[in-house]
C-alpha positions as CSV (number, residue, x, y, z in Angstrom):
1,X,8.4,2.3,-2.2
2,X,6.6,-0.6,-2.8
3,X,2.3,-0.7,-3.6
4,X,-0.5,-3.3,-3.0
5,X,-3.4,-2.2,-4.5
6,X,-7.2,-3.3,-3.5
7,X,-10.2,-2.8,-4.9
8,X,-12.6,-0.3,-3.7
9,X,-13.5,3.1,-3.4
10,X,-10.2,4.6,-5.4
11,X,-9.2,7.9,-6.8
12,X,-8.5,8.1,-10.2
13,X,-5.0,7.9,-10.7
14,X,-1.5,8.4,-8.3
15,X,1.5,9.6,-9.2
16,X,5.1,8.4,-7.0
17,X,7.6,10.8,-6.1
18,X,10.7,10.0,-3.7
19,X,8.4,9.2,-0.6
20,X,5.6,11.2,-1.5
21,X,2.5,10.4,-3.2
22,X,0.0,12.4,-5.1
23,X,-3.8,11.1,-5.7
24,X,-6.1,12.6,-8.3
25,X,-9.8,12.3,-8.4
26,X,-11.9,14.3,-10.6
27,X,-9.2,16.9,-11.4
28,X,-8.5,17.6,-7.7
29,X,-5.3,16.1,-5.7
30,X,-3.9,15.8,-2.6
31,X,-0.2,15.1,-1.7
32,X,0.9,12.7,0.5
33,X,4.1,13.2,1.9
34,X,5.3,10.1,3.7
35,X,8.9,10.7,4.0
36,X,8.6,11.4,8.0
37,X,6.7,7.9,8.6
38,X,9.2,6.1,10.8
39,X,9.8,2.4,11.6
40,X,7.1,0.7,13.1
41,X,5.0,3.4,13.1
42,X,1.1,3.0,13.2
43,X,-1.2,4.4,10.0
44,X,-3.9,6.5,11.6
45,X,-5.6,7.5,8.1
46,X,-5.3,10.0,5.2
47,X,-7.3,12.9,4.2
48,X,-9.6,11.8,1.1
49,X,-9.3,13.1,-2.7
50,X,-12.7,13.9,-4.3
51,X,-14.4,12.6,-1.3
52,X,-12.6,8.5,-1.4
53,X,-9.7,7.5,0.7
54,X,-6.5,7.7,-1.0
55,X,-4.3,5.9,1.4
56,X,-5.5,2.4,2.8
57,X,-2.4,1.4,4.4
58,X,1.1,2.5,5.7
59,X,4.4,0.5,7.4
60,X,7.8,1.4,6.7
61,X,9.7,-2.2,6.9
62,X,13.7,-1.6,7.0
63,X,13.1,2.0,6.1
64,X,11.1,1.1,3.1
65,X,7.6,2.1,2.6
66,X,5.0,0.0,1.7
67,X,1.5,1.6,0.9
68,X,-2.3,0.0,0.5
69,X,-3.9,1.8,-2.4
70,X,-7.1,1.2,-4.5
71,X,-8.2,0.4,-7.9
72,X,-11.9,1.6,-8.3
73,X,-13.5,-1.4,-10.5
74,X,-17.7,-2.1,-11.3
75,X,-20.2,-4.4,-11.9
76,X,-18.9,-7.3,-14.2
77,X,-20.3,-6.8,-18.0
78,X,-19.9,-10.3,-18.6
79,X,-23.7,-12.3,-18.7
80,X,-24.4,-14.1,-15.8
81,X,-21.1,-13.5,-14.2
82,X,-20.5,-12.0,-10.8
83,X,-16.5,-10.6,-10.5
84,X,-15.4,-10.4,-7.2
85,X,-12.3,-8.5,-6.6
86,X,-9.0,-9.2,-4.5
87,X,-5.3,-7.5,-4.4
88,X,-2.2,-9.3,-3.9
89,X,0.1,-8.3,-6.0
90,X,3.1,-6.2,-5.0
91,X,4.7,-3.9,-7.0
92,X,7.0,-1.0,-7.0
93,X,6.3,2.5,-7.0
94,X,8.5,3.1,-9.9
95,X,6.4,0.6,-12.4
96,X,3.1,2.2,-11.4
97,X,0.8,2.1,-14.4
98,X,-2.5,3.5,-13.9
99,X,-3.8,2.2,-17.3
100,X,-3.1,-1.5,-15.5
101,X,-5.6,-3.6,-13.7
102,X,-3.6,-4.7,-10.7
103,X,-6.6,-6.4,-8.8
104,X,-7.5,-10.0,-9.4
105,X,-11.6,-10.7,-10.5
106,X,-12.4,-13.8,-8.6
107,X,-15.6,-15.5,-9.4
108,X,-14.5,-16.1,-12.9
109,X,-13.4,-19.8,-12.7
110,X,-13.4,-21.6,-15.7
111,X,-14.5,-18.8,-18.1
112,X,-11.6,-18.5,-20.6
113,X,-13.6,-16.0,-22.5
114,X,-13.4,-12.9,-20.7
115,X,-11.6,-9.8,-20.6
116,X,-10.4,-7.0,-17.8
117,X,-11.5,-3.5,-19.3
118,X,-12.4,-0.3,-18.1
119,X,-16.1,0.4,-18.1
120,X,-18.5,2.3,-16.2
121,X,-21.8,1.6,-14.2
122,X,-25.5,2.4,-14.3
123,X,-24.7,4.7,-11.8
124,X,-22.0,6.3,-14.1
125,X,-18.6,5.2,-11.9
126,X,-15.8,4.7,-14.1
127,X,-13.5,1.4,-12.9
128,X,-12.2,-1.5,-13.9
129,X,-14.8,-4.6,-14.9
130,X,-14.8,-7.9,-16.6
131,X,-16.8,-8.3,-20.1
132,X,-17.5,-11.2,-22.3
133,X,-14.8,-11.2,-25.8
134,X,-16.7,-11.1,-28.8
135,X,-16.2,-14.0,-31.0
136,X,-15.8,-13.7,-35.0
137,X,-19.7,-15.3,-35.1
138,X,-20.6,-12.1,-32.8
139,X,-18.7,-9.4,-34.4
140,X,-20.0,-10.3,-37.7
């Protein structure tokens, strides 16, 4: 099975099993079982976990699935800064990490300073954002 995760409106972690999939959000989860998704079939939608979609995306190309998930990510912490968000990458099921940042911050050309972390909001939403690294000078 193969992933593309964007960012947005996300649950808080999947886990990958055969042709199912499991998202948790706030200690609930729903199961996804996928394995009856033919060829050329058309995604209608998935129920949502902790009130977000879980699924974005379904196609099964040469009887492999490929799946559009989210990564939930925030406000950028670095001053001055706007990060934009984009997926593209492509990855497999199987190397899933949901400690990764898999979504790309745009908006950050020629910074070299910054860093992709988890943070949270104002409004308290946990994701993934982009902060300013401390220099030595800073630390101190």
């Amino acid at each position: 099975m193969k992933i593309k995760l964007l960012a947005g409106p996300a649950p808080d972690y999947y886990v990958f099993s055969g042709e199912t999939v499991t998202a948790f959000k706030d200690g609930a989860a729903e199961v996804y079982d996928l394995s009856g998704f033919p060829d050329g079939g058309v995604f209608q939608g998935a129920d949502t976990v902790g009130g977000v979609p879980a699924i974005y995306g379904v196609e099964r190309v040469g009887g492999e699935l490929h799946l559009t998930l989210a990564q939930r990510v925030v406000a950028s912490k670095y001053p001055d800064k706007m990060a934009h968000w984009r997926g593209q990458q492509v990855i497999d099921a199987a190397d899933y990490d949901p400690d990764t940042c898999y979504v790309t911050p745009t908006g950050m050309a020629g910074v070299e300073d910054y860093e992709i972390v988890r943070g949270t909001d104002a409004a308290g939403v946990e994701g993934w954002t982009v902060r300013k690294i401390a220099t030595a000078e800073e630390t101190a």
